[in-house]
MIDOSE-1310 file (N, C-alpha, C; in nm, 2 decimals, decimal comma, always signed):
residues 121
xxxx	+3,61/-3,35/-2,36/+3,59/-3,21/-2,33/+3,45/-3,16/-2,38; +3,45/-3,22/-2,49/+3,27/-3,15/-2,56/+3,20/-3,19/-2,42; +3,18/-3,37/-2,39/+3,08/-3,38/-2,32/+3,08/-3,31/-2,22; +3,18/-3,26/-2,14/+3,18/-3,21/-2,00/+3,11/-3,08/-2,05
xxxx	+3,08/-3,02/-2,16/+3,06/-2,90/-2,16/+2,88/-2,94/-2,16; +2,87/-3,04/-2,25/+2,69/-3,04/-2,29/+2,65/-3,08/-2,11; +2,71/-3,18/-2,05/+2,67/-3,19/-1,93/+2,67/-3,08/-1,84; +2,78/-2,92/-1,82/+2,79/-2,84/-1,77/+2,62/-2,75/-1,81
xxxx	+2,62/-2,78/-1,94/+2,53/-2,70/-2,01/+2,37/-2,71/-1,93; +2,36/-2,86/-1,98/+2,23/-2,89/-1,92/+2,22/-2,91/-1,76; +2,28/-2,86/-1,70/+2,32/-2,88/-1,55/+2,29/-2,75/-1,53; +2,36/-2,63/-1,62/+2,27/-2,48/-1,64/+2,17/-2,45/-1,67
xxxx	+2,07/-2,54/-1,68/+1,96/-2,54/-1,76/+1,82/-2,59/-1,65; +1,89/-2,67/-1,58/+1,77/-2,78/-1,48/+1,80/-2,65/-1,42; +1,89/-2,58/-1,32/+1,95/-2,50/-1,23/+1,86/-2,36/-1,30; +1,86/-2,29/-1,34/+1,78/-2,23/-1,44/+1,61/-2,23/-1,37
xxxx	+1,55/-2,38/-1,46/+1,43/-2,42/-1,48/+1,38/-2,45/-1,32; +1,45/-2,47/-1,25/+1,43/-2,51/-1,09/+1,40/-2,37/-0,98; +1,49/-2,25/-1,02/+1,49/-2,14/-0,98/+1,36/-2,06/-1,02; +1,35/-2,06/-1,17/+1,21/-2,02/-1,22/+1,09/-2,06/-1,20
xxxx	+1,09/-2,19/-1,17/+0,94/-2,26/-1,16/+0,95/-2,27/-0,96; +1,04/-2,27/-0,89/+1,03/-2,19/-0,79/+1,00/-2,07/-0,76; +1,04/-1,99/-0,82/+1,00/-1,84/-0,83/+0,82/-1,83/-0,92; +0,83/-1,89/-0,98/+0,69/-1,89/-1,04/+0,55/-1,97/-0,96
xxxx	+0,64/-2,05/-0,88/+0,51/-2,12/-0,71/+0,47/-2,02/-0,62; +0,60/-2,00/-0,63/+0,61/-1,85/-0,49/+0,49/-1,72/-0,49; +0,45/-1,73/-0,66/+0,36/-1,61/-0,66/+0,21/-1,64/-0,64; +0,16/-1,53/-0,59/+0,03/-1,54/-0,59/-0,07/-1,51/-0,70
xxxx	-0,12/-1,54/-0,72/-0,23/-1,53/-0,87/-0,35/-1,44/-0,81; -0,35/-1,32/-0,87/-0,42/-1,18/-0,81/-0,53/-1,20/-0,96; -0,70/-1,22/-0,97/-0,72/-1,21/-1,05/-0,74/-1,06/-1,08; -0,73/-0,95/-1,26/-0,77/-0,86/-1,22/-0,93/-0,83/-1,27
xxxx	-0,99/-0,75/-1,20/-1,13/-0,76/-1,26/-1,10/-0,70/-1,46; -1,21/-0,81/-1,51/-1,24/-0,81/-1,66/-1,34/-0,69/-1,70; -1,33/-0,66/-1,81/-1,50/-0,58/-1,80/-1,49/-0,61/-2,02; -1,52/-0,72/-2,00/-1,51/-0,75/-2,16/-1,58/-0,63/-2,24
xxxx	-1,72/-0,60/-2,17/-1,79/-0,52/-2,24/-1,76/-0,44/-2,29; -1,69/-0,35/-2,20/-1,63/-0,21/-2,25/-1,49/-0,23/-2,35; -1,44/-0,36/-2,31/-1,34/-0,37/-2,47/-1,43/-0,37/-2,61; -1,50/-0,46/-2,57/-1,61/-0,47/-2,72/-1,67/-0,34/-2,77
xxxx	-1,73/-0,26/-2,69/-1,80/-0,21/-2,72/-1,75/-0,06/-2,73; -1,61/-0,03/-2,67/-1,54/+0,11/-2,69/-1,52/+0,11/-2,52; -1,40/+0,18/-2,45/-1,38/+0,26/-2,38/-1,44/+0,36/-2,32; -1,49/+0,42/-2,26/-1,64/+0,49/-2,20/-1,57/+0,56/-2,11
xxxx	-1,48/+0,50/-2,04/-1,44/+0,62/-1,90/-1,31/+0,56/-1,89; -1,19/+0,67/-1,79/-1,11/+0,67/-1,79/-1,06/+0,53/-1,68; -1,13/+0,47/-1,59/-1,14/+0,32/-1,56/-1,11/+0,24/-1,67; -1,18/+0,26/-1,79/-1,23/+0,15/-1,88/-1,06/+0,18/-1,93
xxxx	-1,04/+0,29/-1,97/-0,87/+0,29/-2,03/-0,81/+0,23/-1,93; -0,72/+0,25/-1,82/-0,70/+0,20/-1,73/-0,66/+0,07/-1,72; -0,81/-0,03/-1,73/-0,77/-0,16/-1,69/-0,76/-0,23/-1,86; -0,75/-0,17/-1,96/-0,73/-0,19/-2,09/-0,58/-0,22/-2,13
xxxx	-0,55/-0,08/-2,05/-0,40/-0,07/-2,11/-0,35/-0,17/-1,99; -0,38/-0,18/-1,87/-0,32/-0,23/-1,72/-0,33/-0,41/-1,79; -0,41/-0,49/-1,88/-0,44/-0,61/-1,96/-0,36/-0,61/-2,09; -0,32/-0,52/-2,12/-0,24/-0,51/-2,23/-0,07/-0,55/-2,18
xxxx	-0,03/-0,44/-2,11/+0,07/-0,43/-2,03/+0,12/-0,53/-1,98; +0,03/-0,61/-1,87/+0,05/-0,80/-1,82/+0,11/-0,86/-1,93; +0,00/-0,86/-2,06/+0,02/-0,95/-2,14/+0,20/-0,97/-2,21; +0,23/-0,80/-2,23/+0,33/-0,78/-2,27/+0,43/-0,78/-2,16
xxxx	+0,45/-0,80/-2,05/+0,57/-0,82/-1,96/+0,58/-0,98/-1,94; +0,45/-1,02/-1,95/+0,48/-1,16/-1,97/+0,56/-1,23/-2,08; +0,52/-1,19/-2,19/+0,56/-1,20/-2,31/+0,76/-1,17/-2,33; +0,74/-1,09/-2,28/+0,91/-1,03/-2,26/+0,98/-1,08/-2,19
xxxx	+0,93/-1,09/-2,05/+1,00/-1,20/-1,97/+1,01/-1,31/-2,03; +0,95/-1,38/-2,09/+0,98/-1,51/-2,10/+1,10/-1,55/-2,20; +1,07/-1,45/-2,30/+1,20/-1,40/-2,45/+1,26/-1,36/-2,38; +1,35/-1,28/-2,26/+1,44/-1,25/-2,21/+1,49/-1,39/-2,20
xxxx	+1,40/-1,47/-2,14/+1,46/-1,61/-2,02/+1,50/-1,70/-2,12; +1,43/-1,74/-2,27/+1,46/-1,78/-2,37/+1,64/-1,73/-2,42; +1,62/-1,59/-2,46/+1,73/-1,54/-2,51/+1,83/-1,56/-2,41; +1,85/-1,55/-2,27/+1,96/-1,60/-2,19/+1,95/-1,72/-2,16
xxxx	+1,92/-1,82/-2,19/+1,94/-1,97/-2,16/+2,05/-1,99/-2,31; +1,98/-1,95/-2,45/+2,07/-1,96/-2,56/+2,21/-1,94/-2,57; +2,18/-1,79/-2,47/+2,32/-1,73/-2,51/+2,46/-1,81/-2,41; +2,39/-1,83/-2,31/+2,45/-1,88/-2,22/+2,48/-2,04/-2,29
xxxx	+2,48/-2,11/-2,36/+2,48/-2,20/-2,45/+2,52/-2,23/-2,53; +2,55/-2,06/-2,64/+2,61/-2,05/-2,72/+2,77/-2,00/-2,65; +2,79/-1,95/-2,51/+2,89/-1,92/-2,49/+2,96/-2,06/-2,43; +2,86/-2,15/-2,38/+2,92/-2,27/-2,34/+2,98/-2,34/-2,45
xxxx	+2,91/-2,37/-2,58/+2,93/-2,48/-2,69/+3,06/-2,36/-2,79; +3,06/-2,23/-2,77/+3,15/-2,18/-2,88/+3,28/-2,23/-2,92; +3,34/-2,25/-2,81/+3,47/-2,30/-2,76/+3,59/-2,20/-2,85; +3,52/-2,08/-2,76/+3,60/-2,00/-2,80/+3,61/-1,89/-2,92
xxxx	+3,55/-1,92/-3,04/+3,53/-1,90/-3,13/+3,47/-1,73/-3,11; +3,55/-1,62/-3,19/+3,45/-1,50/-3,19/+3,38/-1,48/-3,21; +3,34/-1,48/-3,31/+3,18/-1,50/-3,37/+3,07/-1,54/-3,29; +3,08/-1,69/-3,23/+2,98/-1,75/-3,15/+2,99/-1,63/-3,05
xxxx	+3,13/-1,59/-2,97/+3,08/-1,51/-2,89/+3,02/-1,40/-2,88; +3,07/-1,35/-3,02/+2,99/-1,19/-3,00/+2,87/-1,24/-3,05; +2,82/-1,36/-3,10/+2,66/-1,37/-3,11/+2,62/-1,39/-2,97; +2,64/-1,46/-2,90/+2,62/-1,47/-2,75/+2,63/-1,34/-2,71
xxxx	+2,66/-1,27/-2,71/+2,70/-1,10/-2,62/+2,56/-1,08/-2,68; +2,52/-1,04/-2,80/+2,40/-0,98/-2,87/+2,29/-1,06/-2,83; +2,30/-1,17/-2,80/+2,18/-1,25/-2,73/+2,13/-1,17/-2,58; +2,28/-1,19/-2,50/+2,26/-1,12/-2,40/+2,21/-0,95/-2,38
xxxx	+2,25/-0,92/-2,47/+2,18/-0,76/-2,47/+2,06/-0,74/-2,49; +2,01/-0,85/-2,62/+1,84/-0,84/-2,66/+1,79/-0,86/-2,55; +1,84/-0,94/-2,45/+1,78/-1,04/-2,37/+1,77/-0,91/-2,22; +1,84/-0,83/-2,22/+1,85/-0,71/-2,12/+1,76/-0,60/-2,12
xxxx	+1,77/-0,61/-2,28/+1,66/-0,45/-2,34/+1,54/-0,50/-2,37; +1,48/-0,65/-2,33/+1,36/-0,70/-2,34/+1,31/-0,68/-2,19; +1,41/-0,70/-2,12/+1,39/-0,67/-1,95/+1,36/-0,56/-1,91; +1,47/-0,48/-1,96/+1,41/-0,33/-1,92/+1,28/-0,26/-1,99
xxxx	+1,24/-0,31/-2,12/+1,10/-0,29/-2,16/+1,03/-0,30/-2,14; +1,01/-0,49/-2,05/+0,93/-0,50/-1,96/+0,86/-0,44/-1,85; +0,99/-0,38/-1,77/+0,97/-0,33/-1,65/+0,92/-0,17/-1,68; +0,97/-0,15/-1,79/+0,87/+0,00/-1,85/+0,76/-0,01/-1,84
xxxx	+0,73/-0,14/-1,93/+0,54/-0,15/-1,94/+0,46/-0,15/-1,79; +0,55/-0,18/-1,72/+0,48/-0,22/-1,59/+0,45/-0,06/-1,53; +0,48/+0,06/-1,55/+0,50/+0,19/-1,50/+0,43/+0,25/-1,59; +0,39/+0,19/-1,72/+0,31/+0,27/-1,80/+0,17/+0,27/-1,77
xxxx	+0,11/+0,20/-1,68/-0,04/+0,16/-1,61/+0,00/+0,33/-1,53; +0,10/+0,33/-1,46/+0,07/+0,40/-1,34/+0,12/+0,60/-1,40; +0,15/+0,57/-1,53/+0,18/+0,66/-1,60/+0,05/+0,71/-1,64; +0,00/+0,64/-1,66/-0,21/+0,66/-1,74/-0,29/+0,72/-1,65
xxxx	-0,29/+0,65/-1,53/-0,34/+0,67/-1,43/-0,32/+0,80/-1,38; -0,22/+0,83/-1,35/-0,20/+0,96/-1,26/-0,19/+1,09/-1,41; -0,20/+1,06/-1,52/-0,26/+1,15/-1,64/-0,42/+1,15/-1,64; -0,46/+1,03/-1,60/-0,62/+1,06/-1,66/-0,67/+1,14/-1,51
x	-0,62/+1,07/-1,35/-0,73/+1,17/-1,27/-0,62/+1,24/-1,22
């Protein structure tokens, strides 16, 4: 019984990892223009904010997405391996929620570019 679960598990896992790194070919790689200077050197115009916070933002959706994808691979893991047990599950549920409210933070950051923007002009 365990093994059918570790094999179900990592069977969840390739299926997972196959979907995402499909989904991650699929995209196009947009570079966005840099302007290192104006980080170094201070912020100057409301462009310079802009593509500051718009490099900030990336960084951080990236970052979240991936700890979402982390946090649901676990949880889904810990709900496979618990066998039942409450505890494991309600730690799995709380995996899944962090893993939800890292999502929807993400997708905030992504609207906070266009929040800047339509404040500054």
């Amino acid at each position: 019984m365990y093994m059918t679960k570790q094999i179900l598990a990592i069977g969840l896992l390739v299926l997972l990892g196959a979907a995402m790194g499909g989904a991650a070919l699929a995209q196009t790689i947009e570079t966005p223009p840099t302007r290192f200077g104006s980080i170094v050197t201070g912020v100057t115009s409301g462009a310079d904010l802009i593509t500051l916070v718009e490099g900030i933002t990336n960084w951080l959706f990236v970052f979240l997405i991936v700890a979402a994808a982390i946090f649901i691979v676990l949880a889904g893991w810990q709900f496979v391996t618990g066998g039942g047990d409450p505890q494991q599950v309600s730690q799995a549920r709380s995996k899944l929620l962090y893993a939800a409210i890292g999502i929807i933070v993400a997708l905030l950051s992504r609207g906070l570019v266009l929040a800047i923007s339509n404040l500054i002009s």
